[in-house]
Phi, psi and omega in degrees: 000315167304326188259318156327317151306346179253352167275302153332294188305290167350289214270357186273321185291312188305336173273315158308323194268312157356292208284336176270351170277328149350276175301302125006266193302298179308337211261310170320308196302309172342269169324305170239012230250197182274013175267303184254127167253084160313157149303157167282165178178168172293159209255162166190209196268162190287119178104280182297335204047180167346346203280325162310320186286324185281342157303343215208017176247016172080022198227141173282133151353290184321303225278296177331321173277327178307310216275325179308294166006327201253344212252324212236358209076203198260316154275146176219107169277194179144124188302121171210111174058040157113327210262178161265103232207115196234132189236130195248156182227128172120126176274333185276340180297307188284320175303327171267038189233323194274341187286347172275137173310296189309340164274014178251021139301158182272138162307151164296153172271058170310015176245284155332302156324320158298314187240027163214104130008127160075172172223146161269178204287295172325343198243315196303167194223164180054228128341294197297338162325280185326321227260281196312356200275286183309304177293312174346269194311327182279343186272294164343309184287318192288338172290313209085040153301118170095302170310147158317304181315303203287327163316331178259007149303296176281352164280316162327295170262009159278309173277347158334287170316342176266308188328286182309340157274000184264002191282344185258052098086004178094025167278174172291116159244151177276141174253023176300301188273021135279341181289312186317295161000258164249043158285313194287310169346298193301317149322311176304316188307323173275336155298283169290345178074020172203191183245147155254155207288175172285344187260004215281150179283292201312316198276325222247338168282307178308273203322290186269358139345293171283056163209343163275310180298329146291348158243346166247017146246036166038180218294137194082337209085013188296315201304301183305302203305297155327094166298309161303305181285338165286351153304340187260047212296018119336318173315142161286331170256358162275329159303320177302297167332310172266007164264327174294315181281346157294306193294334151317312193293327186288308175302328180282334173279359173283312170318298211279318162319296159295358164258356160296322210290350182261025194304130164208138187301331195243025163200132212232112175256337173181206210303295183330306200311308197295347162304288177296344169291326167309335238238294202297328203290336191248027171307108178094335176283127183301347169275347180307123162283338200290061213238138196294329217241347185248339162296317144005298186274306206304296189293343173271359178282280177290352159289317171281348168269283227293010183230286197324302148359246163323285144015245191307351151324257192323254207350306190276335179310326178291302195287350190243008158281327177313287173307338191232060186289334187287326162324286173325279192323295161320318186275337152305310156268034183260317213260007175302301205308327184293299234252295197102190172243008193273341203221164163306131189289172164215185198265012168269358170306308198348286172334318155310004199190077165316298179296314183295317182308312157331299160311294162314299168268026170268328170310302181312321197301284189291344187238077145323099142309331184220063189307310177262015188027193193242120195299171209237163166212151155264103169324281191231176185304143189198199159204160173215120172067045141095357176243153181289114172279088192300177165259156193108318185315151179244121167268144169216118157308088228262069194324301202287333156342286190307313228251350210201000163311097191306332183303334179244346165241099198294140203004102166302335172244046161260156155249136173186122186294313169343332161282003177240048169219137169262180180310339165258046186005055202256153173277121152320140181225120220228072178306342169293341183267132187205052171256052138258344188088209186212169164085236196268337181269344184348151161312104177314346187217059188290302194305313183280330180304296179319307165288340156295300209323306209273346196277302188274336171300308185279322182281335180266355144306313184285341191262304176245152144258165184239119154254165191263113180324110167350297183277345189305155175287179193265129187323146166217163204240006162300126175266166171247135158251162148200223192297347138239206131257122197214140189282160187300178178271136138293141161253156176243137148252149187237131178256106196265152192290149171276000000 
């Protein structure tokens, strides 16, 4: 009986290595063989590909892909997990890469797809992109997203936000769910037509839904993106992971109900109604995207860049005012001279007020939020700088890359705003800075993200210093990666100003 079990175990081990030598030899022949001339990159294990080193190499992903760059170039493949994976370095490299129609497309949502129906602007591909693309933004624009009209929405909840913050008398607090608070408020006012209170359960269940689907779908979108690692839902954070985005998709389709339920065709309060106003006119055509289950994704979609985004924006903005109280200050006394002390900056101020701008985008610079931005697939066969792109391929842009180029930014991890100022201290407009990303895909809610940024930036400037709480542990500027980069949690004293 033993020695059959060991002629067995023998012949099993012997079929395993087989098969991996196998998988190899195929995976090279592939990779590098006569067919395809790929970008170089690094070699890795059979099945996972690259995914282990990258994983295990004590460097966050962004940082870990940057340094192959130096060894391998600007384009880089390498197999991670079954996939084929081409990583662009460089704003003219990703800008021309991103400018072909055939890189614009999405990886599938192997994750997702299982429990949430339909698509979204974000995930959708193709037509159904364009076509869902296309509506987003004319119905966004006609509410006044992004426009000046639209500005006392979001003012609106910047003082919601101070009120709540002046109630801690200038003690310590974490300000993460409360900024969440009102930042997503502000999308609702334009999904929903309306605001929620900070205590309501429901908008307080959706937040942490985003905020869970933000840390476990790891850097990129590694979770989704992934065939392999969605299999593996036996994982405690891959199970996690997929309860959080059914308990989104359920909550929000709950949202939407009730808010149907006052639904009237002939008089349109915000993004949803005109959805559905869509949805009846293209009643019966078989091509309509305009589908109850791509509304869904569509509204889960603009909740989660319009709050998460922005969000986490403010978060590192609070912390590098905190390190950098003399930064704070200059920009306090940029908006007193502008501004005064009776009234509130507005974004017609702007011009006036260089330096705060400044700030904002040094801000943008050093705290990459979307280090790796939301990957791309390749439609068809294509080449980019003379190497062959298979279709099928998955692009990942490397932002932070871009954003930490010692050739464009002279000592890249100082903060100094002083690099968006010319000599007269008029504001630079810096095309290596993109944290919206590039090309076709750009951020859909580039325009309002910029106006919150600058509105909830000035305004809670104008109003507080921000200090680092005394008894507090010592601030550190080490990020989490996941669906963003977002700095560890904090506490603040918010100081209200005389």
């Amino acid at each position: 009986m033993m020695e059959l079990l060991d002629g067995r175990w023998l012949l099993d081990t012997r079929s395993a290595l087989l098969g991996v030598v196998v998988f190899v030899l195929l995976f090279r022949y592939l990779r590098g063989g006569r067919r395809w001339n790929l970008p170089p990159g690094p070699s890795g294990w059979p099945l996972l590909g690259y995914l282990p080193q990258l994983a295990f190499s004590g460097d966050d992903p962004h940082v870990a892909l940057s340094k192959l760059a130096s060894r391998y170039g600007n384009v880089i493949s390498m197999n991670l997990a079954g996939h084929l994976v081409v990583v662009l370095h460089g704003y003219d490299t990703i800008k021309e890469a991103f400018s072909q129609q055939q890189l614009s497309a999405r990886p599938r949502l192997y994750t997702s797809e299982k429990v949430r129906p339909g698509v979204g602007v974000i995930t959708s591909s193709g037509d159904t992109w364009t076509e869902l693309r296309r509506f987003a933004l004319t119905v966004l624009r006609g509410l006044g997203v992004g426009k000046s009209i639209f500005e006392d929405n979001i003012a609106t909840e910047a003082e919601f936000l101070m009120e709540e913050w002046k109630k801690h008398e200038g003690t310590a607090f974490n300000p993460r769910h409360s900024i969440a608070n009102a930042v997503s408020n502000v999308i609702c006012s334009a999904v929903f037509g309306r605001r929620f209170q900070y205590t309501d359960a429901v908008f307080r269940r959706l937040l942490k839904c985003n905020d869970d689907i933000a840390e476990g779908a790891g850097t990129g979108g590694a979770l989704e993106f992934s065939w392999f690692i969605s299999r593996l839902t036996f994982l405690p954070f891959v199970s996690k992971y997929v309860a959080s985005v059914r308990q989104s998709y359920n909550t929000i389709s709950s949202m939407v109900r009730e808010h149907n339920r006052d639904y009237d065709s002939q008089d349109l309060r915000d993004f949803i109604d005109a959805f559905l106003k869509k949805k009846e006119e293209q009643q019966g055509s078989s091509s309509s995207v305009f589908l109850d289950e791509n509304l869904m994704n569509v509204v889960g979609d603009l909740f989660f860049a319009g709050s998460e985004t922005t969000t986490t924006t403010l978060r590192w903005m609070l912390l590098y005012m905190m390190l950098n109280p003399e930064v704070q200050t200059r920009v306090q006394r940029e908006l007193d001279d502008v501004t005064g002390r009776n009234r509130f900056p507005r974004v017609s101020d702007k011009p006036q007020l260089p330096y705060t701008e400044a700030v904002i985008c040094e801000l943008q610079r050093v705290a990459t939020i979307a280090p790796l931005a939301v990957p791309h697939s390749c439609s068809e066969d294509t080449k980019i700088l003379g190497y062959d792109v298979p279709k099928g391929t998955i692009l990942v842009s490397n932002l932070w890359y871009d954003h930490f180029d010692p050739t464009i930014w002279e000592d890249p991890t100082a903060f100094r705003p002083e690099r968006f100022l010319d000599p007269d201290g008029k504001l630079v407009s810096r095309e290596e800075l993109n944290p919206f990303g590039i090309g076709r895909r750009i951020c859909l809610g580039e325009h309002l993200a910029r106006m919150e940024l600058f509105i909830f930036f000035t305004r809670l400037l104008h109003h507080f210093t921000f200090k680092k709480p005394e008894d507090a542990p010592p601030l550190s500027l080490n990020g989490i990666s996941g669906g963003t980069w977002s700095p560890v949690n904090f506490q603040v004293c918010a100081m209200s100003r005389s």
